[in-house]
SETORZA-735548 format. One line per field, with one value per atom (N, C-alpha, C): residue in three letters; z, x, y. Coordinates in steps of 0.02 Angstrom, whole numbers, always signed. Atoms other than C-alpha are relative to their C-alpha. Layout:
aa = c(ALA ...)
c3 = c(Z ...)
c1 = c(X ...)
c2 = c(Y ...)
//
This chain:
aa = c(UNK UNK UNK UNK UNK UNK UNK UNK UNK UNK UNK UNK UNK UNK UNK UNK UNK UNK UNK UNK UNK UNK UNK UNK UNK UNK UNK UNK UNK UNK UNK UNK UNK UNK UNK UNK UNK UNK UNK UNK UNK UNK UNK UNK UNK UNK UNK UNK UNK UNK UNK UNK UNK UNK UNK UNK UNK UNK UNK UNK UNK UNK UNK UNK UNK UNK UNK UNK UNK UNK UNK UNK UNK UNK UNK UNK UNK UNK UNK UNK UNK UNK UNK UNK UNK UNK UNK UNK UNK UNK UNK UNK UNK UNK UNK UNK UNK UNK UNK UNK UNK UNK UNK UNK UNK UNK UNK UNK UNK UNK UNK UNK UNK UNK UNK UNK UNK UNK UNK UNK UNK UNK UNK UNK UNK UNK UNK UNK UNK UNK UNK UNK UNK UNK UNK UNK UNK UNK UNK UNK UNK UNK UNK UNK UNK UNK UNK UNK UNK UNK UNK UNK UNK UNK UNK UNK UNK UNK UNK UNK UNK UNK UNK UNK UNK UNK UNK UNK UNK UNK UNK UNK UNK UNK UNK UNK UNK UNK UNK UNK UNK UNK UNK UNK UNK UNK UNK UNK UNK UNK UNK UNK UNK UNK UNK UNK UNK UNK UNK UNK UNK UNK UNK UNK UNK UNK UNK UNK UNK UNK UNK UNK UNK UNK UNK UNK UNK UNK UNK UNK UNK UNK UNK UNK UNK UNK UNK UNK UNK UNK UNK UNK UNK UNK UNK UNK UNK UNK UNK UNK UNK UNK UNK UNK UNK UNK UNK UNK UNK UNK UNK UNK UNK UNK UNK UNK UNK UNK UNK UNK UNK UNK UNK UNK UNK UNK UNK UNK UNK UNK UNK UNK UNK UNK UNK UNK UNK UNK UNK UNK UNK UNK UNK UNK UNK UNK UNK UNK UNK UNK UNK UNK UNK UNK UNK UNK UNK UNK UNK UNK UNK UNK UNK UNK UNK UNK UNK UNK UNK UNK UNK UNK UNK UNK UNK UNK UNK UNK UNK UNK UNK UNK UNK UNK UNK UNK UNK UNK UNK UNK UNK UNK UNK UNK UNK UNK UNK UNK UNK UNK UNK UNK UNK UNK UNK UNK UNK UNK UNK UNK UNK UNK UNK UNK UNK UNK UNK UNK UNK UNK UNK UNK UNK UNK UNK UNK UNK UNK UNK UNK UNK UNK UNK UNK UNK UNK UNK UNK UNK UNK UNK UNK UNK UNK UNK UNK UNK UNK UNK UNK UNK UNK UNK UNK UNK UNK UNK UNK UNK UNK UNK UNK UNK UNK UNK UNK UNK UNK UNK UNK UNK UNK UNK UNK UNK UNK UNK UNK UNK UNK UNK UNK UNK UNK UNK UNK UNK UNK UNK UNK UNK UNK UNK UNK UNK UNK UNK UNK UNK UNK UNK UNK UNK UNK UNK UNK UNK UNK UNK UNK UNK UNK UNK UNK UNK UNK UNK UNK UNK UNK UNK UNK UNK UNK UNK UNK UNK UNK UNK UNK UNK UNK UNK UNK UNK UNK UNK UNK UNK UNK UNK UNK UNK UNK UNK UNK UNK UNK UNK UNK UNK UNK UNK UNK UNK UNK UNK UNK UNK UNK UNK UNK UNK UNK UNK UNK UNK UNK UNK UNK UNK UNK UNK UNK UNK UNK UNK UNK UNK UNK UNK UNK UNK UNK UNK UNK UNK UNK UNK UNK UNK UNK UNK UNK UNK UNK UNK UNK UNK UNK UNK UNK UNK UNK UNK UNK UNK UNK UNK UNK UNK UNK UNK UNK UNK UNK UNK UNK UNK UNK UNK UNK UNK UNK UNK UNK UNK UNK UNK UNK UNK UNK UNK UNK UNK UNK UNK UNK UNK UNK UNK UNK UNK UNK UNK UNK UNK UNK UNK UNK UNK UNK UNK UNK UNK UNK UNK UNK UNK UNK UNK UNK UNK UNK UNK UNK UNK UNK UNK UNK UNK UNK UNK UNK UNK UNK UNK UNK UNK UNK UNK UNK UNK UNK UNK UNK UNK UNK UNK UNK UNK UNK UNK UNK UNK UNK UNK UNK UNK UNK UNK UNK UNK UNK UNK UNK UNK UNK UNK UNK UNK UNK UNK UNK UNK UNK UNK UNK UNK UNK UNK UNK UNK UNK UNK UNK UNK UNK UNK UNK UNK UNK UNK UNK UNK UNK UNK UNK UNK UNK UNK UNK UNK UNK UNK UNK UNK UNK UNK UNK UNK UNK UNK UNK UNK UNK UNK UNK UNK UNK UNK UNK UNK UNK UNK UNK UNK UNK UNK UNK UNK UNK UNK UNK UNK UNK UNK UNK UNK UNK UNK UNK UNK UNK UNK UNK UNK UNK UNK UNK UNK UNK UNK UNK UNK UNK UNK UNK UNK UNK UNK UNK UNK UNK UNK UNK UNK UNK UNK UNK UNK UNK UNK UNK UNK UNK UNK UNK UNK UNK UNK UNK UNK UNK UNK UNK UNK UNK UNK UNK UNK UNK UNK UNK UNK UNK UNK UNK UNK UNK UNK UNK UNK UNK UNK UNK UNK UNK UNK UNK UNK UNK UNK UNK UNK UNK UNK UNK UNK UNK UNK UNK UNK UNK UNK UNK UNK UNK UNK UNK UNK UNK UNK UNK UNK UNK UNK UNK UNK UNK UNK UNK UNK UNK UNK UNK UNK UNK UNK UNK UNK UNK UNK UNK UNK UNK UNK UNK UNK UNK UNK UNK UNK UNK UNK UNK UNK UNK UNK UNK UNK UNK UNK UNK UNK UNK UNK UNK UNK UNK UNK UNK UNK UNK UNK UNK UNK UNK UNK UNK UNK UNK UNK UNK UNK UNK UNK UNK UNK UNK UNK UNK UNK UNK UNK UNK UNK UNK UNK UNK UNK UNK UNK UNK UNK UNK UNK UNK UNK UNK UNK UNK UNK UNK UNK UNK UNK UNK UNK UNK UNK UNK UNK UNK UNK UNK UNK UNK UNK UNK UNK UNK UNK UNK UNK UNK UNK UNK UNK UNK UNK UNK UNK UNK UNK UNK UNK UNK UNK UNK UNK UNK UNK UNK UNK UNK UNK UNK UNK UNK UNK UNK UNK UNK UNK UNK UNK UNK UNK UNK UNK UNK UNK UNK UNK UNK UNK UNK UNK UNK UNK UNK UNK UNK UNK UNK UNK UNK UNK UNK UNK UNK UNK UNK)
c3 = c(+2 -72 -59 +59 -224 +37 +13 -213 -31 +32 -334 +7 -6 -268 +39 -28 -204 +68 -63 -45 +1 +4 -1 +8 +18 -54 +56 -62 +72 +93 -67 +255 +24 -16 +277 -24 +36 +249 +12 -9 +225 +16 -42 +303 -66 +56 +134 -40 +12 +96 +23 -68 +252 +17 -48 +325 +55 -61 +441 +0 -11 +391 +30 -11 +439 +62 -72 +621 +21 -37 +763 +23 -15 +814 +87 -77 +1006 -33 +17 +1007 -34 +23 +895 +59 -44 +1016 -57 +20 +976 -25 +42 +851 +83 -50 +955 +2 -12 +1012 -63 +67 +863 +15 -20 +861 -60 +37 +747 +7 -14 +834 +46 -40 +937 +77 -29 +1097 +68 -22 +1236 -33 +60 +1141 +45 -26 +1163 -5 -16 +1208 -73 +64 +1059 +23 -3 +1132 -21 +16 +1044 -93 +59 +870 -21 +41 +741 -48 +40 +649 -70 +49 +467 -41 +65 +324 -51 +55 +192 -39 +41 +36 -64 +43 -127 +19 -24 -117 -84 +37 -239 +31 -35 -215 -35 +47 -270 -6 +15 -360 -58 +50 -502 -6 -41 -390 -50 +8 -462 +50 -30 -300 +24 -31 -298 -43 +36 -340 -49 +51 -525 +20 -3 -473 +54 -64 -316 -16 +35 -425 +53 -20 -342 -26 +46 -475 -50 -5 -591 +64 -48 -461 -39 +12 -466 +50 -54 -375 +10 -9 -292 +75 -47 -149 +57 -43 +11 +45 -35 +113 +67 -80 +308 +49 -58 +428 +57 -61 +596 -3 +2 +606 +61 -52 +767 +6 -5 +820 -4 +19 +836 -7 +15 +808 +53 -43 +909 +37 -44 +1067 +25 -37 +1160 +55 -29 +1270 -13 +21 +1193 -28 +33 +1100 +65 -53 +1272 +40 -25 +1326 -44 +65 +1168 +12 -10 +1202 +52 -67 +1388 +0 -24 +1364 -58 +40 +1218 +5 -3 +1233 -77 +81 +1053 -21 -2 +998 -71 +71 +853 -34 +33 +710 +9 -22 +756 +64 -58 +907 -31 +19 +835 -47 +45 +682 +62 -22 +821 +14 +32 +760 -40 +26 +687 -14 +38 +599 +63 -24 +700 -64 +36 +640 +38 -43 +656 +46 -29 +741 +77 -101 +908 +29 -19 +900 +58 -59 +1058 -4 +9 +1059 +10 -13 +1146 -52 +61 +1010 -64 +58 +868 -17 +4 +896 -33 +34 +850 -53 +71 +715 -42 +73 +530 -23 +64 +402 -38 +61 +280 -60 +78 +122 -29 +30 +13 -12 +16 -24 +46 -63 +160 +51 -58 +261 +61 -47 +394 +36 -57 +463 +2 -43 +575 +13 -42 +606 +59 -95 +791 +22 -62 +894 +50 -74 +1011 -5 +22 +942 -13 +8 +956 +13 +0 +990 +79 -64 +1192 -5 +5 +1161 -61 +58 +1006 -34 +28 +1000 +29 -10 +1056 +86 -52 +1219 +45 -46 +1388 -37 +34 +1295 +13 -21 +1348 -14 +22 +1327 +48 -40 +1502 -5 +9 +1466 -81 +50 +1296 -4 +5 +1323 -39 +68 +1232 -68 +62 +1087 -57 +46 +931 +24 -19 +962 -99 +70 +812 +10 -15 +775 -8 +17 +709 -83 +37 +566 -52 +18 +430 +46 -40 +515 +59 -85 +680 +27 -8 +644 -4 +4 +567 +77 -62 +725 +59 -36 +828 -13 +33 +728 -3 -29 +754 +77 -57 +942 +8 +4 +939 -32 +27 +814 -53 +81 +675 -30 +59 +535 -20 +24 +456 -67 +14 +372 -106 +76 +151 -17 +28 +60 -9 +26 -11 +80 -50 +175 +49 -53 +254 -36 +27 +128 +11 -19 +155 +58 -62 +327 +12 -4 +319 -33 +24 +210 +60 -54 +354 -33 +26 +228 -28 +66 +116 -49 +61 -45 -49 +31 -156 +52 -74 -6 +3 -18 +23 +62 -67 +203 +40 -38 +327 +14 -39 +387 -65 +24 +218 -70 +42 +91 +20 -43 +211 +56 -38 +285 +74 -61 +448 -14 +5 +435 +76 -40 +532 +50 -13 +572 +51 -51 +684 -35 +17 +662 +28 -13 +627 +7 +2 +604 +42 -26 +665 -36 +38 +533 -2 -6 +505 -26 -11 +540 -14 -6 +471 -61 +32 +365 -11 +1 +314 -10 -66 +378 +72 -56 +483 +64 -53 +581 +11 -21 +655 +45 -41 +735 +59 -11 +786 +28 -17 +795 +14 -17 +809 +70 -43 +963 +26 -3 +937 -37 +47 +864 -40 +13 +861 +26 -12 +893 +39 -59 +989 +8 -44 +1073 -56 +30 +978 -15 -9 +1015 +5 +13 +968 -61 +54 +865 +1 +20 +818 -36 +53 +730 -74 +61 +563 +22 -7 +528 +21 -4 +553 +88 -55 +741 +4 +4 +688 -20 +4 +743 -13 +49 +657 -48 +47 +505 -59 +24 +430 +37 -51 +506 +55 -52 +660 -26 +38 +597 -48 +77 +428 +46 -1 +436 -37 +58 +379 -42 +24 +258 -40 -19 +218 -50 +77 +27 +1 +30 -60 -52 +32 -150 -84 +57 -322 -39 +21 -425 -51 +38 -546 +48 -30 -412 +3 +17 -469 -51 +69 -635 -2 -6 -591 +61 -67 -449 -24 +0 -446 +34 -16 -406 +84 -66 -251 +24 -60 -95 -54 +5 -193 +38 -55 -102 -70 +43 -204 +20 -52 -163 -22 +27 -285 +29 -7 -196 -43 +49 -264 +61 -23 -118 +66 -64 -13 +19 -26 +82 +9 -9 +82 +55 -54 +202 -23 +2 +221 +55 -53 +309 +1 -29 +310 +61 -84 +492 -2 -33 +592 -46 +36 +479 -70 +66 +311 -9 -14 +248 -73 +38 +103 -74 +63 +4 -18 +27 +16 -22 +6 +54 +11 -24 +45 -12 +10 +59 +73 -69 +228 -47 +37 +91 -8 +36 +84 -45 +60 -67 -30 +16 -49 +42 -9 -40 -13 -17 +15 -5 -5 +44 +36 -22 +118 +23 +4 +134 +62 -40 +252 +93 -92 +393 +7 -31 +402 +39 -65 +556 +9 -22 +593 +41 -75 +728 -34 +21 +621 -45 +9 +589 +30 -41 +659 -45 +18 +625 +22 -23 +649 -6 +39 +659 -37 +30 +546 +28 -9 +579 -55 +17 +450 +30 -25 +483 -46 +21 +377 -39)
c1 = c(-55 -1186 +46 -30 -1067 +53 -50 -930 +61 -55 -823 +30 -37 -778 +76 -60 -603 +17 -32 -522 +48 -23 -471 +96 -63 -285 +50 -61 -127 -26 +5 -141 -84 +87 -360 -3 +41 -452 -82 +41 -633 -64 +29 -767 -62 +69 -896 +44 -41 -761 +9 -39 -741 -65 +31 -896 -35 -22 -855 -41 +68 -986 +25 -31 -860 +12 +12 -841 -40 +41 -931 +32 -32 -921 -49 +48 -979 -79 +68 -1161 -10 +3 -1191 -19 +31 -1246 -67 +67 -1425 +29 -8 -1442 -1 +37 -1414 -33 +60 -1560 -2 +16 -1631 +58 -32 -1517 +13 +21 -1536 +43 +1 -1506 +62 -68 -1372 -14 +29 -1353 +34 -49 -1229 +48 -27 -1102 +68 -85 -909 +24 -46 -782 +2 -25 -738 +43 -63 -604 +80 -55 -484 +0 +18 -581 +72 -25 -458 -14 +28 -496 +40 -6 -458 -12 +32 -473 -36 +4 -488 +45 -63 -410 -29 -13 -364 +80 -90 -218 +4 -10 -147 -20 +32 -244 +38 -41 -176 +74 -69 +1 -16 -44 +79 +54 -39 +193 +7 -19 +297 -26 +1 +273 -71 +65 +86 -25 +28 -39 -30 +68 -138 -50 +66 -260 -32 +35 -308 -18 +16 -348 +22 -36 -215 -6 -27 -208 -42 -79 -183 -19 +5 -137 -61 +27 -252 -14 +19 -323 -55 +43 -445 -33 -9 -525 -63 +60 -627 -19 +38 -733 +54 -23 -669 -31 +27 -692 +19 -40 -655 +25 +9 -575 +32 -34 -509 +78 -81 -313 +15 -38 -329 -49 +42 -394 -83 +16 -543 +13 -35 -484 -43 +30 -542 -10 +55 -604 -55 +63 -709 -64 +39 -798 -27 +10 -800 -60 +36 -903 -70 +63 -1021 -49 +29 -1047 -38 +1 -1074 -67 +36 -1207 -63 +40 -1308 -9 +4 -1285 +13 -27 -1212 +38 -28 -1163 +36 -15 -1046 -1 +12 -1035 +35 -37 -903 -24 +44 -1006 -52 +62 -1149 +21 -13 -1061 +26 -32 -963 +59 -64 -800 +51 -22 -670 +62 -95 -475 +38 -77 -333 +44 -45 -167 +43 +19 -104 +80 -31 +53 -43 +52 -72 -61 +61 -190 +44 -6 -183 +4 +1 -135 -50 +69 -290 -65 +54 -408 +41 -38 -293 -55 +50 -401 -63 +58 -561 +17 -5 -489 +9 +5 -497 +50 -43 -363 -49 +37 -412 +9 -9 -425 +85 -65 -247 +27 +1 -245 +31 -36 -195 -11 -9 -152 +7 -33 -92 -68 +56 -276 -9 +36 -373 -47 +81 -571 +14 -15 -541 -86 +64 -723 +2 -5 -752 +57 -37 -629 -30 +54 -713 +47 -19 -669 +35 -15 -644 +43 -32 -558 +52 -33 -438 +18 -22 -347 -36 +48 -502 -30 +4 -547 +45 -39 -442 +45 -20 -384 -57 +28 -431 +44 -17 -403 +31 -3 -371 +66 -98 -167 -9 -10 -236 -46 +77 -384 +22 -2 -282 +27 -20 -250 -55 +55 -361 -57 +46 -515 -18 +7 -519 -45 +55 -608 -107 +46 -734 -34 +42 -833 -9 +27 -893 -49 +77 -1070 +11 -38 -985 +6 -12 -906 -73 +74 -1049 -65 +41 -1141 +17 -5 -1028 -6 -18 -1022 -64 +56 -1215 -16 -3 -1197 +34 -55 -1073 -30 +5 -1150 +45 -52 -1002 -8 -7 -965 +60 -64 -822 +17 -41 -689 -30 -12 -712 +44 -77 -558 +32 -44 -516 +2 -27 -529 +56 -50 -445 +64 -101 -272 +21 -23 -304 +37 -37 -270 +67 -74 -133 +31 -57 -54 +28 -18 -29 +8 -26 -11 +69 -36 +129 -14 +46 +97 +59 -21 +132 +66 -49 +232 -1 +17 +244 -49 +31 +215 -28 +18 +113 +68 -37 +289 +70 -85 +422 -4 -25 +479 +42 -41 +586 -39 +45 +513 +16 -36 +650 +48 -53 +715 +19 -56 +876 -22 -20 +863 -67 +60 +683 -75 +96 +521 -68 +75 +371 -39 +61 +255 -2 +13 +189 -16 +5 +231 +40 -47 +334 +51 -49 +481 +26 +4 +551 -11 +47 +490 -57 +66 +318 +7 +20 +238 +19 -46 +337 +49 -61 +462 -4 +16 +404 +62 -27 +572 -21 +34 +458 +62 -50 +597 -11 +7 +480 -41 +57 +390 -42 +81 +255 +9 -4 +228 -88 +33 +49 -28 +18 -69 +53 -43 +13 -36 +55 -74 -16 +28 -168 +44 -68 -24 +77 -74 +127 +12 -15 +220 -9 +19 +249 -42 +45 +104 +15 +9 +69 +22 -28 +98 -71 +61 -90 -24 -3 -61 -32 +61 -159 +83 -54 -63 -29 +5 -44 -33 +50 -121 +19 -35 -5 +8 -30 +31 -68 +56 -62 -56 +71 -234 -27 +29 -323 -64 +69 -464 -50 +68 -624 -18 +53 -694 -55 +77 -858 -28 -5 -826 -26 -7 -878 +71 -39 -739 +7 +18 -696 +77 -78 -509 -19 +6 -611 -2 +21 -618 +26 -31 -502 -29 +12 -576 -79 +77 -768 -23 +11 -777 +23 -27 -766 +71 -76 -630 -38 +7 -746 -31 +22 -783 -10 +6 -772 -16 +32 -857 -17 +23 -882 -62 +58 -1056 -30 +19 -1106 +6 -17 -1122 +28 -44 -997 +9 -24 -998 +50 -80 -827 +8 +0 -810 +85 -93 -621 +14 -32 -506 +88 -69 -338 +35 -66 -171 +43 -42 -105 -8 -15 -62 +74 -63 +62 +31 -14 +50 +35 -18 +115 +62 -64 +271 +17 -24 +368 -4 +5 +373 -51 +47 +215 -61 +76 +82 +39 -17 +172 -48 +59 -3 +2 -18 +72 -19 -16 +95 -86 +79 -52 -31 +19 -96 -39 +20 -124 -61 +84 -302 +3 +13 -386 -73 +86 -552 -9 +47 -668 -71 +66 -828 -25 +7 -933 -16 +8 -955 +42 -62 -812 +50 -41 -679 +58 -44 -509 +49 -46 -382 +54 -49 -291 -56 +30 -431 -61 +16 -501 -40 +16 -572 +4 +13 -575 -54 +68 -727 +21 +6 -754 -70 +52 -870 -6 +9 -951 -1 +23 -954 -55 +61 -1099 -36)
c2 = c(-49 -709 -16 +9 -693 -24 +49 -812 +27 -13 -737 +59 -87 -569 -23 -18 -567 -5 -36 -582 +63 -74 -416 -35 +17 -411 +19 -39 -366 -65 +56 -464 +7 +14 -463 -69 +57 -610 +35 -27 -592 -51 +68 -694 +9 +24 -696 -55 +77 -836 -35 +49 -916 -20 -3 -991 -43 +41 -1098 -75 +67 -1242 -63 +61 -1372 -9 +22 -1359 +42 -33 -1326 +71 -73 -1137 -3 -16 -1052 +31 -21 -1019 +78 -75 -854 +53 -31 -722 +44 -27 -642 +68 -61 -472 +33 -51 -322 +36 -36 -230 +64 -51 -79 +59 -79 +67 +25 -34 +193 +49 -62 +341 +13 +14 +417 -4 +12 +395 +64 -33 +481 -15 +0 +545 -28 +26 +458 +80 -58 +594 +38 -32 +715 +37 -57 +804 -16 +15 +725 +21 -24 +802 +46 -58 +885 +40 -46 +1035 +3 +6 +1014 +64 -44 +1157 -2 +39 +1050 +50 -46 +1140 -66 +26 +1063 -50 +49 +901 -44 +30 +802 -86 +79 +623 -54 +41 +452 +8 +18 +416 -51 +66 +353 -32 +20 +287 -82 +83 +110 -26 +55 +60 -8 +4 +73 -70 +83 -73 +23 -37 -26 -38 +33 -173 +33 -27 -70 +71 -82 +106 +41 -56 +206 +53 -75 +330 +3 -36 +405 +69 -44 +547 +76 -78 +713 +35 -67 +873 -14 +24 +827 +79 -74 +978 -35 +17 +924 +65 -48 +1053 -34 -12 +1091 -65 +38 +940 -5 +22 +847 -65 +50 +697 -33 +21 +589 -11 -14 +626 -84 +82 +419 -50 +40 +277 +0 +22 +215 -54 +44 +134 -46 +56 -39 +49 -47 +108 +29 -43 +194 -54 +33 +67 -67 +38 -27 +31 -62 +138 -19 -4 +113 -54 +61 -69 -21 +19 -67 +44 -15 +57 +0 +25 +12 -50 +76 -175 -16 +10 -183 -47 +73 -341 -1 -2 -346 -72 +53 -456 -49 +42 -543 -64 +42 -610 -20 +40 -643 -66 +68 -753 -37 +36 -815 -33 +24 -816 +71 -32 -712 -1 +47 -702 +21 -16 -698 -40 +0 -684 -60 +88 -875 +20 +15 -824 +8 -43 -751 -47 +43 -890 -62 +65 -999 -52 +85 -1182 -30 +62 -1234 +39 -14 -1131 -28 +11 -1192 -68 +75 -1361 +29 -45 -1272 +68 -43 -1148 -55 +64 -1177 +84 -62 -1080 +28 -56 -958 -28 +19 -990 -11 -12 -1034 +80 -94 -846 +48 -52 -781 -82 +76 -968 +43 -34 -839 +11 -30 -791 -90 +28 -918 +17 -24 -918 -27 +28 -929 +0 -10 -981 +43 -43 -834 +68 -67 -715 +58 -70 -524 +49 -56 -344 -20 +5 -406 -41 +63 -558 -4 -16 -521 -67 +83 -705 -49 +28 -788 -27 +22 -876 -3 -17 -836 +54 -63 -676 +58 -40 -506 +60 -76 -304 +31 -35 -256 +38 -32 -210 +26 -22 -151 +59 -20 -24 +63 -54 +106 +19 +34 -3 +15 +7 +20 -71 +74 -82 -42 +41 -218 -66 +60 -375 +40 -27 -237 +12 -34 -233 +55 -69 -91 +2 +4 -114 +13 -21 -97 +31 -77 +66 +32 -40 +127 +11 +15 +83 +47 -55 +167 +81 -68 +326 +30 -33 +341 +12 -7 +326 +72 -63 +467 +61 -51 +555 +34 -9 +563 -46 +64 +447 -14 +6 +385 +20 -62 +480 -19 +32 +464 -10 +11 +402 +75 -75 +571 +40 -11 +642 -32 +16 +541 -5 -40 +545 +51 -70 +725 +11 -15 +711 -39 +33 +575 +13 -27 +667 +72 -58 +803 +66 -52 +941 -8 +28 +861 -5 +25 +844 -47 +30 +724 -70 +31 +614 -62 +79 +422 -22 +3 +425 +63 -50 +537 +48 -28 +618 +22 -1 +590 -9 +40 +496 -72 +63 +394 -49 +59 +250 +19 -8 +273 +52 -57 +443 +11 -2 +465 -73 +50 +273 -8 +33 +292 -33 +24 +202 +37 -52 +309 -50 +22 +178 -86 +58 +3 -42 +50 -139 -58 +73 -302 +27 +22 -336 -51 +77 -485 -28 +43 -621 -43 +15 -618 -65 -7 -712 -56 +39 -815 +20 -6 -728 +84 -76 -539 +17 -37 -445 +54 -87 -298 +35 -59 -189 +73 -69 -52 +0 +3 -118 -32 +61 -195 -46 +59 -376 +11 -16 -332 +68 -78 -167 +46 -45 -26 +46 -15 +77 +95 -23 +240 +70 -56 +377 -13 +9 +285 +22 -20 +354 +85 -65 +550 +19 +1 +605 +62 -39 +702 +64 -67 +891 +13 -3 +872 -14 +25 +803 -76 +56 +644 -46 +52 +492 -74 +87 +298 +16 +2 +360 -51 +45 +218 -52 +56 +52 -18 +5 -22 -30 +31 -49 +13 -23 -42 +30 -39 +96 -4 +7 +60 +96 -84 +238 -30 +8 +265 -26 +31 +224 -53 +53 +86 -8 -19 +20 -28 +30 +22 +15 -8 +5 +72 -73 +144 +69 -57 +270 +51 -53 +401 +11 -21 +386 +13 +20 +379 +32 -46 +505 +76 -55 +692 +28 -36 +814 +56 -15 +893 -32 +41 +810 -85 +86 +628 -52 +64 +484 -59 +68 +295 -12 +20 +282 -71 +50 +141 -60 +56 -37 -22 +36 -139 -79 +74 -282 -4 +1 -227 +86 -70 -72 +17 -20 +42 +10 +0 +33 +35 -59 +149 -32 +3 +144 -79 +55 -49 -18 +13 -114 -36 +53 -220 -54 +38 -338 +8 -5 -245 -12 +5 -283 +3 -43 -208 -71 +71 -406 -31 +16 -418 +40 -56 -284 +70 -83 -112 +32 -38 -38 +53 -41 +75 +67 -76 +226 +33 -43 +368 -19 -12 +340 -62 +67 +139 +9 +16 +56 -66 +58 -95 -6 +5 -161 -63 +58 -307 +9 +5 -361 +18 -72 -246 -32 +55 -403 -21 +24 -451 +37 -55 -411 -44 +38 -468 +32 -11 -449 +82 -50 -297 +67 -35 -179 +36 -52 -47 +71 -52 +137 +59 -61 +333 +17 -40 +458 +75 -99 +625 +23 -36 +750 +64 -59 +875 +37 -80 +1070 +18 -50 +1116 -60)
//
């Protein structure tokens, strides 16, 4: 595996840097069984109907990143889709798992990041830090989509929390069970932009207009000292928060969304102006929206317009995904 690609920038770590050779980990669990195909489909009645149209994509926003090819901004036009009002929940994917027997990667390596304030005293003994780059994650032994901060940790008070500790390969997995896929970069700004144009956030310009919190991020001082003044310290559950003009809620904050992209900092400049998709392997797959963890001194990557990435096995306690569905 290449060595020198990047940990994905903003609060991820990525496990093609991490790999654990130094302690013992829990026994991997076995590949899960072939799946290909779909299977019974998860709910869709929570599908939103999209137009598509023409939007203004990107920003040449100061406060965007140039190393993360925000921009420059253009018109960009996607055909009519569907995409999910929310994330996918530690329900649904509890639905997926329970009846395929689908084992994610996280289980099979055996291991996965938490965020070191959530990691347990008695797994702290068996975690290892992340790289100098993000000290803040932890390979926790046993940490998965069920188990978030690793061993004696569980979902039951969270099931309508984004399910994380997932994967690209994951999503993808679920999204053939179902029968959708996940959203492309240029769709999915479309929709978090709600029909704004040109806008910071899904809802503004104002982070806390008239003094409320739209979204689900830090509080505080990274990464040491979380207020959550909006709530949550971590996830919150898939319908907090008022949503878009689009009805599609957390399309900011909460959890980073895997899209279907590969990613690449040229991808405004090296992609068309309809339906745009990165298809070229490059190594790290895009991810949208920020989470809990963003915070204005370090990762203001909450804004539409910001982009991320990591490598396509890797999963950590603050990422997650939506599905789209073509119409034609």
């Amino acid at each position: 595996m290449n060595q020198n690609l990047p940990l994905s920038p903003c609060c991820s770590a990525s496990r093609l840097s991490e790999q654990r050779d130094s302690i013992p980990a829990l026994q991997p669990q076995p590949a899960s069984p072939a799946f290909a195909g779909t299977s019974r489909p998860a709910s869709t009645e929570n599908m939103v109907y999209l137009p598509g149209g023409t939007f203004t994509m990107g920003s040449n926003s100061a406060e965007g990143y140039p190393a993360d090819g925000e921009g420059p901004a253009r018109t960009v036009r996607v055909d009519p889709f569907r995409i999910s009002a929310y994330a996918v929940t530690n329900a649904q994917f509890k639905a997926f798992a329970d009846e395929t027997g689908y084992v994610t990667e996280a289980e099979r390596f055996g291991w996965s990041f938490v965020f070191h304030l959530f990691v347990p005293e008695s797994a702290k003994l068996l975690a290892d830090p992340a790289p100098s780059a993000t000290p803040w994650w932890f390979a926790v032994n046993g940490a998965c989509w069920f188990r978030p901060e690793g061993p004696g940790t569980g979902i039951a008070d969270r099931m309508d929390h984004p399910v994380v500790h997932v994967s690209w390969h994951d999503a993808a997995a679920y999204c053939r069970w179902t029968g959708q896929r996940l959203p492309t970069e240029a769709e999915w700004e479309y929709a978090a932009r709600g029909g704004l144009e040109g806008r910071t956030y899904p809802w503004g310009d104002l982070l806390k207009p008239e003094g409320a919190h739209r979204c689900n991020i830090w509080q505080g001082k990274f990464p040491v000292k979380n207020n959550a003044a909006d709530g949550y310290a971590g996830t919150a559950p898939v319908d907090a928060y008022a949503p878009n003009g689009y009805s599609l809620y957390n399309m900011v904050g909460n959890v980073w969304e895997w899209c279907a992209d590969w990613f690449s900092p040229a991808y405004h400049a090296s992609t068309g102006r309809a339906n745009p998709r990165f298809a070229r392997p490059t190594g790290v797959r895009s991810m949208r929206g920020g989470s809990y963890l963003c915070h204005r001194s370090y990762c203001n990557r909450y804004r539409v317009a910001a982009r991320s990435s990591n490598t396509p096995d890797s999963s950590t306690g603050n990422c997650g995904f939506r599905v789209a569905e073509s119409l034609k």
